[in-house]
VMD Tcl script that builds the backbone (N, CA, C; Angstrom):
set m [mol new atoms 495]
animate dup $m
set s [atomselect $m all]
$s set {name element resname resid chain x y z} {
  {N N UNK 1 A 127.720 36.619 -34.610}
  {CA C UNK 1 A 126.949 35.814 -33.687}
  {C C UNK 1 A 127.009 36.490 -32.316}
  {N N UNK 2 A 125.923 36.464 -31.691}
  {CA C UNK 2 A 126.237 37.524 -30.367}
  {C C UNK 2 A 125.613 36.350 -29.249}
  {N N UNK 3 A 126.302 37.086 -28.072}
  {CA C UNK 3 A 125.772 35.943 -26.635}
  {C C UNK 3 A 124.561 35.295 -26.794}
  {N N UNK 4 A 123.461 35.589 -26.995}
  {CA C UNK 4 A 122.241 35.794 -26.649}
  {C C UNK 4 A 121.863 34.391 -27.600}
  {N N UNK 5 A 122.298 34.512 -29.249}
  {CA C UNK 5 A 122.040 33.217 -29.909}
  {C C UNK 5 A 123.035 32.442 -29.792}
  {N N UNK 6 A 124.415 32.303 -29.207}
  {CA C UNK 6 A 125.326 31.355 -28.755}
  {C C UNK 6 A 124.913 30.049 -27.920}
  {N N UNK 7 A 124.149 31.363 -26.431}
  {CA C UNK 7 A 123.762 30.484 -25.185}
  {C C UNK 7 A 122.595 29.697 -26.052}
  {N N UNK 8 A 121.602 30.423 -26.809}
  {CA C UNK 8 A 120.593 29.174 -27.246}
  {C C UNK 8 A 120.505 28.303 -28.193}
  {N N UNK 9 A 121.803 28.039 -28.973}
  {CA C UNK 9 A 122.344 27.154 -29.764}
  {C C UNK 9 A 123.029 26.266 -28.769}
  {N N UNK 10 A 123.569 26.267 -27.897}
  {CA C UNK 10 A 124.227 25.498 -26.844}
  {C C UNK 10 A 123.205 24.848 -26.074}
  {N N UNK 11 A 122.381 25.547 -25.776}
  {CA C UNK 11 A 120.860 25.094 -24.605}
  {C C UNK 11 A 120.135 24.172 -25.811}
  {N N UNK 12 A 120.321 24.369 -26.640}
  {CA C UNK 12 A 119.481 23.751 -27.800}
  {C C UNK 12 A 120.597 22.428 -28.035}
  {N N UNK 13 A 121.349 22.940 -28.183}
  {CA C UNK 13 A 122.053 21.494 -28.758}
  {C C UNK 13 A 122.510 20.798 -27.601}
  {N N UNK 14 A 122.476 21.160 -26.385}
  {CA C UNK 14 A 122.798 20.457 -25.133}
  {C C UNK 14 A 121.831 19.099 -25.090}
  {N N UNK 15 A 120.699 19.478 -25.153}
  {CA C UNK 15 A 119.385 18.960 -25.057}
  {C C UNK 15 A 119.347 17.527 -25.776}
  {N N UNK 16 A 119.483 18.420 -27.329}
  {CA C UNK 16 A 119.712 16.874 -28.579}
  {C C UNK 16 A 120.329 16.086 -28.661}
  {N N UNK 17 A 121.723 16.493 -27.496}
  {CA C UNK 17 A 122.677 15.449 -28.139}
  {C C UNK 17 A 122.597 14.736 -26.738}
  {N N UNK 18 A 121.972 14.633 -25.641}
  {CA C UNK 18 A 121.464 14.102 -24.488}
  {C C UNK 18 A 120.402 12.693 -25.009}
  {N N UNK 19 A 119.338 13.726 -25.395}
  {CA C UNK 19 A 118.243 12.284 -26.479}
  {C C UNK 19 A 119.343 11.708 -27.238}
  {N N UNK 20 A 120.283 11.931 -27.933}
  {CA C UNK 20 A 121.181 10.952 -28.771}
  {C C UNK 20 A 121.638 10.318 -28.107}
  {N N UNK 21 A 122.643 10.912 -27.041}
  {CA C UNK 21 A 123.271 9.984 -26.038}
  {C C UNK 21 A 122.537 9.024 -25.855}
  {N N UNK 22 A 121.232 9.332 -25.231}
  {CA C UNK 22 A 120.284 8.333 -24.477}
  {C C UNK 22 A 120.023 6.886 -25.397}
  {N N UNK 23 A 119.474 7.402 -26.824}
  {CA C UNK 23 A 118.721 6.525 -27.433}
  {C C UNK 23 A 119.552 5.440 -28.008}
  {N N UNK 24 A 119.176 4.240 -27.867}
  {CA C UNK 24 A 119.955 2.999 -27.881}
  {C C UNK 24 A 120.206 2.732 -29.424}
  {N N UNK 25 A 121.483 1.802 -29.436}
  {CA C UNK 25 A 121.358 1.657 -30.902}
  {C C UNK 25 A 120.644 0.411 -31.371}
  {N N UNK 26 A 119.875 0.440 -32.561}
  {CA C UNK 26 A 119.124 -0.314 -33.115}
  {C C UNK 26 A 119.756 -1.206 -34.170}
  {N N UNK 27 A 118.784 -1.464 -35.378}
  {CA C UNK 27 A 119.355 -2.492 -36.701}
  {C C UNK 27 A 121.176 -1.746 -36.702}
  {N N UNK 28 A 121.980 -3.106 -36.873}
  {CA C UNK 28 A 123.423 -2.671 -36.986}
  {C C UNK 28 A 123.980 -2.088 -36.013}
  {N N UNK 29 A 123.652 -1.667 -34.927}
  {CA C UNK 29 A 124.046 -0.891 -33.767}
  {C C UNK 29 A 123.657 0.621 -34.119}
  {N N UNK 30 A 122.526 1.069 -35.271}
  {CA C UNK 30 A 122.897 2.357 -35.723}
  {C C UNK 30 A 121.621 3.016 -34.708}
  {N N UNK 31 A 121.920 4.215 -34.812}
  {CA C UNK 31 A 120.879 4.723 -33.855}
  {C C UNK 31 A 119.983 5.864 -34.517}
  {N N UNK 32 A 118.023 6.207 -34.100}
  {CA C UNK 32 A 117.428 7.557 -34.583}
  {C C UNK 32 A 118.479 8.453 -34.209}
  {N N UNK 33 A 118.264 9.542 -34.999}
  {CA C UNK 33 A 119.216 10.657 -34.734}
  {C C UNK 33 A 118.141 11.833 -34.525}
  {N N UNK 34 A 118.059 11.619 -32.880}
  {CA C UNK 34 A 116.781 12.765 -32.063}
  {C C UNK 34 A 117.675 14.268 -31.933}
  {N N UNK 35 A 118.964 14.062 -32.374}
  {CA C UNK 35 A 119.823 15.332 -32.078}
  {C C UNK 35 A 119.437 16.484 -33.022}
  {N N UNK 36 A 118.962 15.682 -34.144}
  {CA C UNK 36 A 118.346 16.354 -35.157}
  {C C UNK 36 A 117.389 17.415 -35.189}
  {N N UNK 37 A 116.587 17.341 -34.678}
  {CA C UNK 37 A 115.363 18.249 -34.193}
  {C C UNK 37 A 115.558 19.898 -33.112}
  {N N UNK 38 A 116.649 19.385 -32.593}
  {CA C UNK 38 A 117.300 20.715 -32.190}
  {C C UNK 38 A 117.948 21.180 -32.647}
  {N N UNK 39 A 118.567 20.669 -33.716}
  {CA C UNK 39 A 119.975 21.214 -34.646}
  {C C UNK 39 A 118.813 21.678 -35.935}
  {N N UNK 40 A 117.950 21.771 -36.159}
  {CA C UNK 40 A 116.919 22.225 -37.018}
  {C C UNK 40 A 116.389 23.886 -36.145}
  {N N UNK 41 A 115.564 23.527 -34.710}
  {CA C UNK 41 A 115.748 24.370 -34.421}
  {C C UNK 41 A 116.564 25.959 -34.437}
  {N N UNK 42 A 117.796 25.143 -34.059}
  {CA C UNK 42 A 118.959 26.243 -34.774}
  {C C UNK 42 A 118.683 26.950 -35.879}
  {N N UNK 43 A 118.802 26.347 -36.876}
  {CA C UNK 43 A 118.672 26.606 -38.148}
  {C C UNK 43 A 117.571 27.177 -38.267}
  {N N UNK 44 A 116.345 27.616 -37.956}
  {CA C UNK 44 A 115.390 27.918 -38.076}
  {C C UNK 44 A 115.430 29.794 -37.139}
  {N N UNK 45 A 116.069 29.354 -36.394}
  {CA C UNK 45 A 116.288 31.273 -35.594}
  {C C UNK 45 A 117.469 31.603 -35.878}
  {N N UNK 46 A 118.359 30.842 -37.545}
  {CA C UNK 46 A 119.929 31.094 -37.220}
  {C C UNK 46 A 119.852 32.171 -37.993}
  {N N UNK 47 A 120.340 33.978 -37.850}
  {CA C UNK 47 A 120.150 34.746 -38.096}
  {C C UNK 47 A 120.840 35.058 -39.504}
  {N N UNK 48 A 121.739 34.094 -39.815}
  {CA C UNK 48 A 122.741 34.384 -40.643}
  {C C UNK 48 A 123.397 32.936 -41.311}
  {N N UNK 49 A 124.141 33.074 -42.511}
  {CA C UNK 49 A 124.354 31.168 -42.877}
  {C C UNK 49 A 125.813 30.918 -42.007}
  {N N UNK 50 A 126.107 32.112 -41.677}
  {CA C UNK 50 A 127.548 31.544 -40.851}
  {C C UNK 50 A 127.223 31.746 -39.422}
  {N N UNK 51 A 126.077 31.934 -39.246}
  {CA C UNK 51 A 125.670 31.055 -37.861}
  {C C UNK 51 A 125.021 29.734 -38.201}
  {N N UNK 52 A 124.496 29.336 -38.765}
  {CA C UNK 52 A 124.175 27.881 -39.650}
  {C C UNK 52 A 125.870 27.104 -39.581}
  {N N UNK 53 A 126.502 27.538 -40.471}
  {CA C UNK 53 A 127.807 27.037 -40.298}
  {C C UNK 53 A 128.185 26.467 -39.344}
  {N N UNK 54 A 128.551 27.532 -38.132}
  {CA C UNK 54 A 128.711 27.158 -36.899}
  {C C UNK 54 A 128.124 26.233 -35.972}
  {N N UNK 55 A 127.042 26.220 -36.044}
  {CA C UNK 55 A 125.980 24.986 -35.666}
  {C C UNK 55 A 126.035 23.736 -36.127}
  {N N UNK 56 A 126.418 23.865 -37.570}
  {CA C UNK 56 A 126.617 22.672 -38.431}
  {C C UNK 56 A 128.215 22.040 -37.458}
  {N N UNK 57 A 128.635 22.754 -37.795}
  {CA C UNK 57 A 130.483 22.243 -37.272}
  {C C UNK 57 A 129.933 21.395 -35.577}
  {N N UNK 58 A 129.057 22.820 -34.948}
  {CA C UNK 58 A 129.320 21.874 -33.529}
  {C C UNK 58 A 128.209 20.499 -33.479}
  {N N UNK 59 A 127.036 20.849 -34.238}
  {CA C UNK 59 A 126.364 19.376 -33.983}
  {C C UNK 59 A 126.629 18.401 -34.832}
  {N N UNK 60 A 127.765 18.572 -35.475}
  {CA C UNK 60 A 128.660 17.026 -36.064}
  {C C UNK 60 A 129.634 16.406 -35.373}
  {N N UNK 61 A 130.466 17.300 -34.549}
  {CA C UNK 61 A 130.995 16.996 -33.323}
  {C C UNK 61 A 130.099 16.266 -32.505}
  {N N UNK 62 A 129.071 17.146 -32.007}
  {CA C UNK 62 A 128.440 15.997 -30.630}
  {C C UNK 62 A 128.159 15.016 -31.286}
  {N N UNK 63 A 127.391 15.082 -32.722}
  {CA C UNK 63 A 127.006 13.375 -33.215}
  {C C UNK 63 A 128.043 12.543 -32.898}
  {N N UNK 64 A 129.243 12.783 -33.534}
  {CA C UNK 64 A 129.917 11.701 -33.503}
  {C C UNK 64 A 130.784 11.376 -32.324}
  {N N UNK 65 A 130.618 12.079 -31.240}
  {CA C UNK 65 A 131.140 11.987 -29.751}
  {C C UNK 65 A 130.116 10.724 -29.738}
  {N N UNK 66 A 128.341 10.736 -29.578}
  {CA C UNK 66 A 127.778 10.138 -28.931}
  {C C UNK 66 A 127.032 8.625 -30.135}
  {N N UNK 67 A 127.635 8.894 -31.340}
  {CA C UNK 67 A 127.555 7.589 -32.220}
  {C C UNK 67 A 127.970 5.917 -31.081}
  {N N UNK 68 A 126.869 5.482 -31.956}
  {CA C UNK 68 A 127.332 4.062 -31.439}
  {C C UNK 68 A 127.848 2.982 -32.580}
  {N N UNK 69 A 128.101 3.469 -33.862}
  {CA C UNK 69 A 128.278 2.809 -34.752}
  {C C UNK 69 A 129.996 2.820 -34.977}
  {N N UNK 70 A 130.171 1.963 -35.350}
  {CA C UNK 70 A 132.026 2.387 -35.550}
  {C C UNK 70 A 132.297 2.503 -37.404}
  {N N UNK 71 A 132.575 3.678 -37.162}
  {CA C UNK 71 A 132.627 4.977 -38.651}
  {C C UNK 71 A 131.343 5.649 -38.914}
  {N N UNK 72 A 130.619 5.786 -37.539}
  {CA C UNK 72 A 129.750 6.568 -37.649}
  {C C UNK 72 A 130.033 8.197 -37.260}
  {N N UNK 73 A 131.582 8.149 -36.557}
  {CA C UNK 73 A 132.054 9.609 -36.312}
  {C C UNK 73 A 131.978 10.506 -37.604}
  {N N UNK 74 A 132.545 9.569 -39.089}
  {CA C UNK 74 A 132.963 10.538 -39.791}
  {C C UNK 74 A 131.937 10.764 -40.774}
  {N N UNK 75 A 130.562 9.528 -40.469}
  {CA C UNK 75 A 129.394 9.626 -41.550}
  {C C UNK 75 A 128.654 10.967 -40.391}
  {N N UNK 76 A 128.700 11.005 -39.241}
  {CA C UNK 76 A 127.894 12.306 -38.471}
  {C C UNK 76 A 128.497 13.586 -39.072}
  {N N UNK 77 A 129.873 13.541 -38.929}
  {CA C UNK 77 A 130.401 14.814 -39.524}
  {C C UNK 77 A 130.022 15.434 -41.155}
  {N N UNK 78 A 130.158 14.437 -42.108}
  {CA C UNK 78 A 129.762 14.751 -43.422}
  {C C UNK 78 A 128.607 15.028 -43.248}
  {N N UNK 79 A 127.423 14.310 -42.411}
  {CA C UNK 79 A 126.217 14.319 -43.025}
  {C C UNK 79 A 125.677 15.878 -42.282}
  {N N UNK 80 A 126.347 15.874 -40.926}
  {CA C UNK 80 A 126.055 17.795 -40.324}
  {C C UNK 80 A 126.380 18.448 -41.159}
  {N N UNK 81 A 127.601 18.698 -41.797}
  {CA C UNK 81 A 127.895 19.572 -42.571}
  {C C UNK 81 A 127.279 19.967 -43.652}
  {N N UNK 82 A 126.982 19.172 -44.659}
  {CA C UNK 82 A 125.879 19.143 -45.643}
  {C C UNK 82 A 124.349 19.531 -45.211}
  {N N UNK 83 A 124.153 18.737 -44.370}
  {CA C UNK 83 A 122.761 18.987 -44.097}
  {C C UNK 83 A 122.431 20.599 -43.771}
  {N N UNK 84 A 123.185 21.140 -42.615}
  {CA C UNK 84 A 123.050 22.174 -42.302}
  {C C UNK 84 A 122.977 23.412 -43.416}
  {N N UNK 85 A 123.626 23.857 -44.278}
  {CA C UNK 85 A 123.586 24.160 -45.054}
  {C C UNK 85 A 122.825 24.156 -45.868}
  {N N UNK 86 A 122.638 22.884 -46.847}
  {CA C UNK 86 A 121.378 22.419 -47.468}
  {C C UNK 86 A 119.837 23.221 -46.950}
  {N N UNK 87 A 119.443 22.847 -45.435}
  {CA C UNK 87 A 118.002 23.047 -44.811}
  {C C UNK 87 A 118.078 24.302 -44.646}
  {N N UNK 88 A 119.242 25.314 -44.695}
  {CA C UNK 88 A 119.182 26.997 -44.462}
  {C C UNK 88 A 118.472 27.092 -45.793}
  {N N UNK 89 A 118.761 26.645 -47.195}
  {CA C UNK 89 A 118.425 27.502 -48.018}
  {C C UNK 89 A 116.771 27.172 -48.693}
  {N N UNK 90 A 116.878 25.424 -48.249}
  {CA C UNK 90 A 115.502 25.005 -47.799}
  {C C UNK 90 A 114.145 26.001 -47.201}
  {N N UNK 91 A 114.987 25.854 -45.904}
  {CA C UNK 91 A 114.094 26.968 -45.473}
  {C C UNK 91 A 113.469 28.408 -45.865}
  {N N UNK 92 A 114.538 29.149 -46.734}
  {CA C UNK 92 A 114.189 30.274 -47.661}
  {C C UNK 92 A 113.660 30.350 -48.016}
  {N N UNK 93 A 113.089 28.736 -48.989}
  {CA C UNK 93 A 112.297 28.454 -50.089}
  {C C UNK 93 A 110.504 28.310 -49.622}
  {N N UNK 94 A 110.827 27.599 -47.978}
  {CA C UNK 94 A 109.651 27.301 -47.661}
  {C C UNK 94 A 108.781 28.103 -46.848}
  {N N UNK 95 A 109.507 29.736 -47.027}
  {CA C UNK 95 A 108.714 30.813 -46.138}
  {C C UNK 95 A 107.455 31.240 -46.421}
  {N N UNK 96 A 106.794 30.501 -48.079}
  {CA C UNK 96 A 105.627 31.428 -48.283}
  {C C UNK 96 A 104.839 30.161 -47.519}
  {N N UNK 97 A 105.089 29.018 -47.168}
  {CA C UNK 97 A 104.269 28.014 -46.893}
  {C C UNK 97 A 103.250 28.362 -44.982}
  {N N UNK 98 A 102.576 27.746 -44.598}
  {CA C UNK 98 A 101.566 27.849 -43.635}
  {C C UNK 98 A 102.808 27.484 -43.032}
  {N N UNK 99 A 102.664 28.281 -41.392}
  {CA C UNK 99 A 103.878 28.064 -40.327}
  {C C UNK 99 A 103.915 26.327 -40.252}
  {N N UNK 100 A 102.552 25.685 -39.192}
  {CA C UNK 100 A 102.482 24.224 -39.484}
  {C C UNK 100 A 103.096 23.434 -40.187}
  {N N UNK 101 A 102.805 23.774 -41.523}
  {CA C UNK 101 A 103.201 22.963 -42.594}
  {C C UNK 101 A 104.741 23.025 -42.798}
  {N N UNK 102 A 104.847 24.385 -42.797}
  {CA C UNK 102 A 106.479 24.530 -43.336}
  {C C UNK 102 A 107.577 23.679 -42.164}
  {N N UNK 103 A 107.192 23.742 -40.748}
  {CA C UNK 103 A 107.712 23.479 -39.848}
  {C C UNK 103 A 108.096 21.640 -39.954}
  {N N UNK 104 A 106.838 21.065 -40.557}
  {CA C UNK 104 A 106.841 19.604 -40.069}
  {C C UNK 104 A 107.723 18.962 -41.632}
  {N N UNK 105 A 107.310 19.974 -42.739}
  {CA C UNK 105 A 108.195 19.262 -43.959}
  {C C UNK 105 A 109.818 19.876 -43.958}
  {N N UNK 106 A 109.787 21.217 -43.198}
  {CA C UNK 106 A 110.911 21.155 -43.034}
  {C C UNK 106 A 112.109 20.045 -42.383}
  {N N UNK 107 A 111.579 19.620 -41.267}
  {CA C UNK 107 A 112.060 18.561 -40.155}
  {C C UNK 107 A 111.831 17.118 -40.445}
  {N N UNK 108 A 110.984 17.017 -41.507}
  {CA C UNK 108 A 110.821 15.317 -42.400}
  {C C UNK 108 A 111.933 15.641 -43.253}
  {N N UNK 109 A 112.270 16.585 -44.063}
  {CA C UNK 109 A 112.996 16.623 -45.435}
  {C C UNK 109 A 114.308 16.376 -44.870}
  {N N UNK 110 A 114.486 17.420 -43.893}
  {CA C UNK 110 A 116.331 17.517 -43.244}
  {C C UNK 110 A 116.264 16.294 -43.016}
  {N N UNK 111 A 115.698 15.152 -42.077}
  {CA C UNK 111 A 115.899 13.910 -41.514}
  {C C UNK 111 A 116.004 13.270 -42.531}
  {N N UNK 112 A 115.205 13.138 -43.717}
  {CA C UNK 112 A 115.642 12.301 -44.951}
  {C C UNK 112 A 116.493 12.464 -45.578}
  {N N UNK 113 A 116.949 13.767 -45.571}
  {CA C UNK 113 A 118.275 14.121 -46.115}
  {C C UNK 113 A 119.518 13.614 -45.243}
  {N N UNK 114 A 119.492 13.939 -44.230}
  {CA C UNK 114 A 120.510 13.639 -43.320}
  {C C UNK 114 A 121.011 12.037 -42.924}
  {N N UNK 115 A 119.995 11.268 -42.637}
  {CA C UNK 115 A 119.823 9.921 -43.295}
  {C C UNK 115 A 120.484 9.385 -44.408}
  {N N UNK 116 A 119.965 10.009 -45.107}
  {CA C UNK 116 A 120.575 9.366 -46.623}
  {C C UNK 116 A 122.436 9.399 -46.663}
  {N N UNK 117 A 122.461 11.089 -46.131}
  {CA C UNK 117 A 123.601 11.104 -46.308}
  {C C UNK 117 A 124.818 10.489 -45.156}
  {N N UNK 118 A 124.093 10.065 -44.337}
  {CA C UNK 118 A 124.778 8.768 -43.007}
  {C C UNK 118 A 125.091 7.716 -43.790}
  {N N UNK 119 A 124.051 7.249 -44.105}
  {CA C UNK 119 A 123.830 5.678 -44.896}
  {C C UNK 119 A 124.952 5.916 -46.074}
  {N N UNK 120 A 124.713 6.851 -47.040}
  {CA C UNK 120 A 125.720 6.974 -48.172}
  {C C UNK 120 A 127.162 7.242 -47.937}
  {N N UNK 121 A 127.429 7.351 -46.730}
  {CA C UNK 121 A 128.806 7.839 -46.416}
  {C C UNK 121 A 129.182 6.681 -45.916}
  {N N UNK 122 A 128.375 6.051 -44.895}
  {CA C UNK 122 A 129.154 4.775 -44.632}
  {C C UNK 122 A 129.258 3.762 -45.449}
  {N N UNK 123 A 128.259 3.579 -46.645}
  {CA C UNK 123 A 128.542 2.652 -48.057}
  {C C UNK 123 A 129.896 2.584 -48.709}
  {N N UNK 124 A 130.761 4.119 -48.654}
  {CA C UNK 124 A 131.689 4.835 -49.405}
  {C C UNK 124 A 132.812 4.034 -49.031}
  {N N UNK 125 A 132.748 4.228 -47.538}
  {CA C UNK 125 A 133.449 3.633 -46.399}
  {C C UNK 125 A 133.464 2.289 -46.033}
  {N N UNK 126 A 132.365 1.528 -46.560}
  {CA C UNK 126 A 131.929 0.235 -46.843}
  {C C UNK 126 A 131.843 -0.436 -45.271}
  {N N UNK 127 A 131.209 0.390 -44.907}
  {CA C UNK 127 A 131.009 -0.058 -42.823}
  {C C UNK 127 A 129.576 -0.125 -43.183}
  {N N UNK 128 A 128.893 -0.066 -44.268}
  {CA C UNK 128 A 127.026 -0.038 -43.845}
  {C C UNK 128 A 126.748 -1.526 -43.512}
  {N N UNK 129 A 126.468 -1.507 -42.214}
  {CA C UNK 129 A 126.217 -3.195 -41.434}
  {C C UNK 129 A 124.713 -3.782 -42.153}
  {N N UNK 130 A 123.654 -2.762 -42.998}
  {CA C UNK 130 A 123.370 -3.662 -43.551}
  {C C UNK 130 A 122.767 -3.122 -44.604}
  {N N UNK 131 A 121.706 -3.696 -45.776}
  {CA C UNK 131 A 121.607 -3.089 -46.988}
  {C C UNK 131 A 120.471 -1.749 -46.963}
  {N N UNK 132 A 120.977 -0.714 -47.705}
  {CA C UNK 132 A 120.822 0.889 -48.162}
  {C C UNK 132 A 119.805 0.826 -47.818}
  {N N UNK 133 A 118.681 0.213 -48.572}
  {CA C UNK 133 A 117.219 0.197 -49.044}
  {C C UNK 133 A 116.714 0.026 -47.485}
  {N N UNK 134 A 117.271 -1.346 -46.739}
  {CA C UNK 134 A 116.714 -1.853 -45.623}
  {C C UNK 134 A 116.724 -0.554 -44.150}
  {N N UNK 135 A 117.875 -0.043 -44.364}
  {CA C UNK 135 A 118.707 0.943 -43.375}
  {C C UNK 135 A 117.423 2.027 -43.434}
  {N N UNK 136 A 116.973 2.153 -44.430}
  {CA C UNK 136 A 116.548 3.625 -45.039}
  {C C UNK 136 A 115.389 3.467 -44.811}
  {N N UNK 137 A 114.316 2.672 -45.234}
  {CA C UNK 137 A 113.017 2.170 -45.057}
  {C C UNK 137 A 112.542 2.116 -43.188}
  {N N UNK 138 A 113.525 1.507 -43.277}
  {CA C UNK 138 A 113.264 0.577 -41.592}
  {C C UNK 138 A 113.768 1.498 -40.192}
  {N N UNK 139 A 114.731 2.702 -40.822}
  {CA C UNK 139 A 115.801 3.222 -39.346}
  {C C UNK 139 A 115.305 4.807 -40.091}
  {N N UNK 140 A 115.525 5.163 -41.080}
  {CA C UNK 140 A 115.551 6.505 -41.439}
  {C C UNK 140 A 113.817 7.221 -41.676}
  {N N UNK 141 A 112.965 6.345 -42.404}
  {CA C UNK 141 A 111.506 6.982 -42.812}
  {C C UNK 141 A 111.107 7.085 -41.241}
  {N N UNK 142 A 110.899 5.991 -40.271}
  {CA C UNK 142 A 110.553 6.011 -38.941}
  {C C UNK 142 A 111.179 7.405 -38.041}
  {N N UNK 143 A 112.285 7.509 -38.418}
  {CA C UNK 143 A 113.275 8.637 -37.592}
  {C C UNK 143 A 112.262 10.159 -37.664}
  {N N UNK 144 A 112.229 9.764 -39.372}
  {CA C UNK 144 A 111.897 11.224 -40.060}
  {C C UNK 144 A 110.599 11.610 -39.407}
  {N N UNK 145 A 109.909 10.677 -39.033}
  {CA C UNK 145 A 107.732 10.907 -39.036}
  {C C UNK 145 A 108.270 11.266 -37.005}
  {N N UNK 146 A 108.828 10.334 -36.390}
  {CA C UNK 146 A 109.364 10.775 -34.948}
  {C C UNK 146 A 109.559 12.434 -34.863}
  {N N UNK 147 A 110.656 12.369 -35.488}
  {CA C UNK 147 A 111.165 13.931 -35.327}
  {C C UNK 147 A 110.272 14.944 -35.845}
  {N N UNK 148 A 110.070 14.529 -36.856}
  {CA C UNK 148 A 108.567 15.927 -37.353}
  {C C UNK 148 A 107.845 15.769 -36.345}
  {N N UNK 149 A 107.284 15.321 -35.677}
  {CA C UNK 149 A 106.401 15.374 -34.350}
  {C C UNK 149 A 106.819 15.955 -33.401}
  {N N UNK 150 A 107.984 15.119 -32.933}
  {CA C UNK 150 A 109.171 16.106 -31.912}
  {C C UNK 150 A 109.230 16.990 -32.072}
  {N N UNK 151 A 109.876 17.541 -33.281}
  {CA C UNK 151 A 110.374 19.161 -33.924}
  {C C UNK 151 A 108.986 20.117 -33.849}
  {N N UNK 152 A 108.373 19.600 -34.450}
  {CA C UNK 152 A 106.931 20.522 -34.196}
  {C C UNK 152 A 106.825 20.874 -32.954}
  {N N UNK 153 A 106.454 19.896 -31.681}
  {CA C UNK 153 A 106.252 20.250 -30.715}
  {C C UNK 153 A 106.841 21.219 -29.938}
  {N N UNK 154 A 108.308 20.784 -29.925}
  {CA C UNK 154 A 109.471 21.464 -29.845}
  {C C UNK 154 A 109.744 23.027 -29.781}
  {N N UNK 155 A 109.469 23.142 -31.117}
  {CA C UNK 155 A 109.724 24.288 -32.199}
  {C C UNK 155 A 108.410 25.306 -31.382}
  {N N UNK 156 A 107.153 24.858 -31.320}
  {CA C UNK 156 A 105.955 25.714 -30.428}
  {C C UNK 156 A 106.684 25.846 -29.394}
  {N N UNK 157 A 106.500 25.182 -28.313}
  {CA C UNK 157 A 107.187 25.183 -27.170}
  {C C UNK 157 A 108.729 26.535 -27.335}
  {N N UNK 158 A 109.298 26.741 -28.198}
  {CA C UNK 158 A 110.328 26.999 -28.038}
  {C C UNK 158 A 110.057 28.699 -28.499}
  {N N UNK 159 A 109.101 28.115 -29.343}
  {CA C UNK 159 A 108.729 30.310 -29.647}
  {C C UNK 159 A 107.983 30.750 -29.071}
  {N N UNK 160 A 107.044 29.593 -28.122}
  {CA C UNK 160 A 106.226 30.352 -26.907}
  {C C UNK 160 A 106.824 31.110 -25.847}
  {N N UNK 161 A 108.160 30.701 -25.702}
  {CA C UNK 161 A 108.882 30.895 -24.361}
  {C C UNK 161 A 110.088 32.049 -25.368}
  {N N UNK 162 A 110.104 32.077 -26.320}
  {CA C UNK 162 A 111.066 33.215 -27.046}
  {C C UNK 162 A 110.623 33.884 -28.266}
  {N N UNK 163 A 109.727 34.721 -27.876}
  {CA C UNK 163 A 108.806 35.236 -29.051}
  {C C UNK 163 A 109.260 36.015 -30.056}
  {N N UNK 164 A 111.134 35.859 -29.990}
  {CA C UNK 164 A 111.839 36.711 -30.834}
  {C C UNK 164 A 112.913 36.038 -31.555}
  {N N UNK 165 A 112.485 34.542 -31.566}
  {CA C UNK 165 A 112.855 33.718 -32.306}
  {C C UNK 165 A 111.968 33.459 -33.607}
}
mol reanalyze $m
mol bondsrecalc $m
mol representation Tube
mol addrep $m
């Protein structure tokens, strides 16, 4: 990993976990997870899977610094870790696809994934304040259609200004 993608994994994840901070918590106290869309970013210019790794480790940390749910520290951590990983090899798969396209199902799929695996971790843990189906429908599909919009926008914005990303 060299300076250059450090500082913009940091500038990137500075950003997301600010919108997380910000955004209030909703049904159950649980909150969208807007941190998401930059931690995709990452993943998307991460040159290597153990720079993925690394990204994964630190944006499960900030999640669960800025969670408002209580045992949402350790459902942020499982669900970064997995996820991150998971959407690297995702992404592999989805290189023959139109930039557009690949960009917005990439950033719906991770959020549904990542989701799921919040919700399923705190079930485990038996803290889900309220039922799977309801959590998922009502807090997670909404998150997912947000952030693909976000992330898209984002994601332009972000290779206009770094054309070597």
């Amino acid at each position: 990993m060299n300076i250059k993608n450090l500082v913009t994994y940091a500038a990137l994840l500075s950003l997301g976990v600010i919108l997380h901070a910000m955004t209030p918590g909703l049904l159950g106290n649980m909150k969208p997870d807007f941190l998401l869309a930059t931690f995709f970013i990452c993943i998307t210019i991460a040159p290597s899977f153990k720079d993925v790794l690394i990204v994964s480790i630190a944006c499960a940390f900030l999640a669960s610094l800025t969670t408002s749910l209580p045992g949402g520290e350790i459902a942020n951590i499982v669900d970064k870790l997995i996820t991150g990983p998971v959407m690297y090899f995702v992404l592999t798969k989805l290189k023959s696809l139109d930039s557009m396209i690949k960009i917005a199902l990439f950033s719906f799929i991770g959020t549904l994934l990542s989701g799921l695996l919040f919700l399923l971790t705190l079930m485990v843990m038996n803290v889900l304040p309220l039922e799977l189906s309801t959590l998922f429908i009502s807090l997670v599909v909404p998150t997912a259609i947000a952030n693909m919009i976000f992330f898209t926008f984002l994601y332009k914005g972000f290779k206009r200004v770094s054309p070597a990303a």
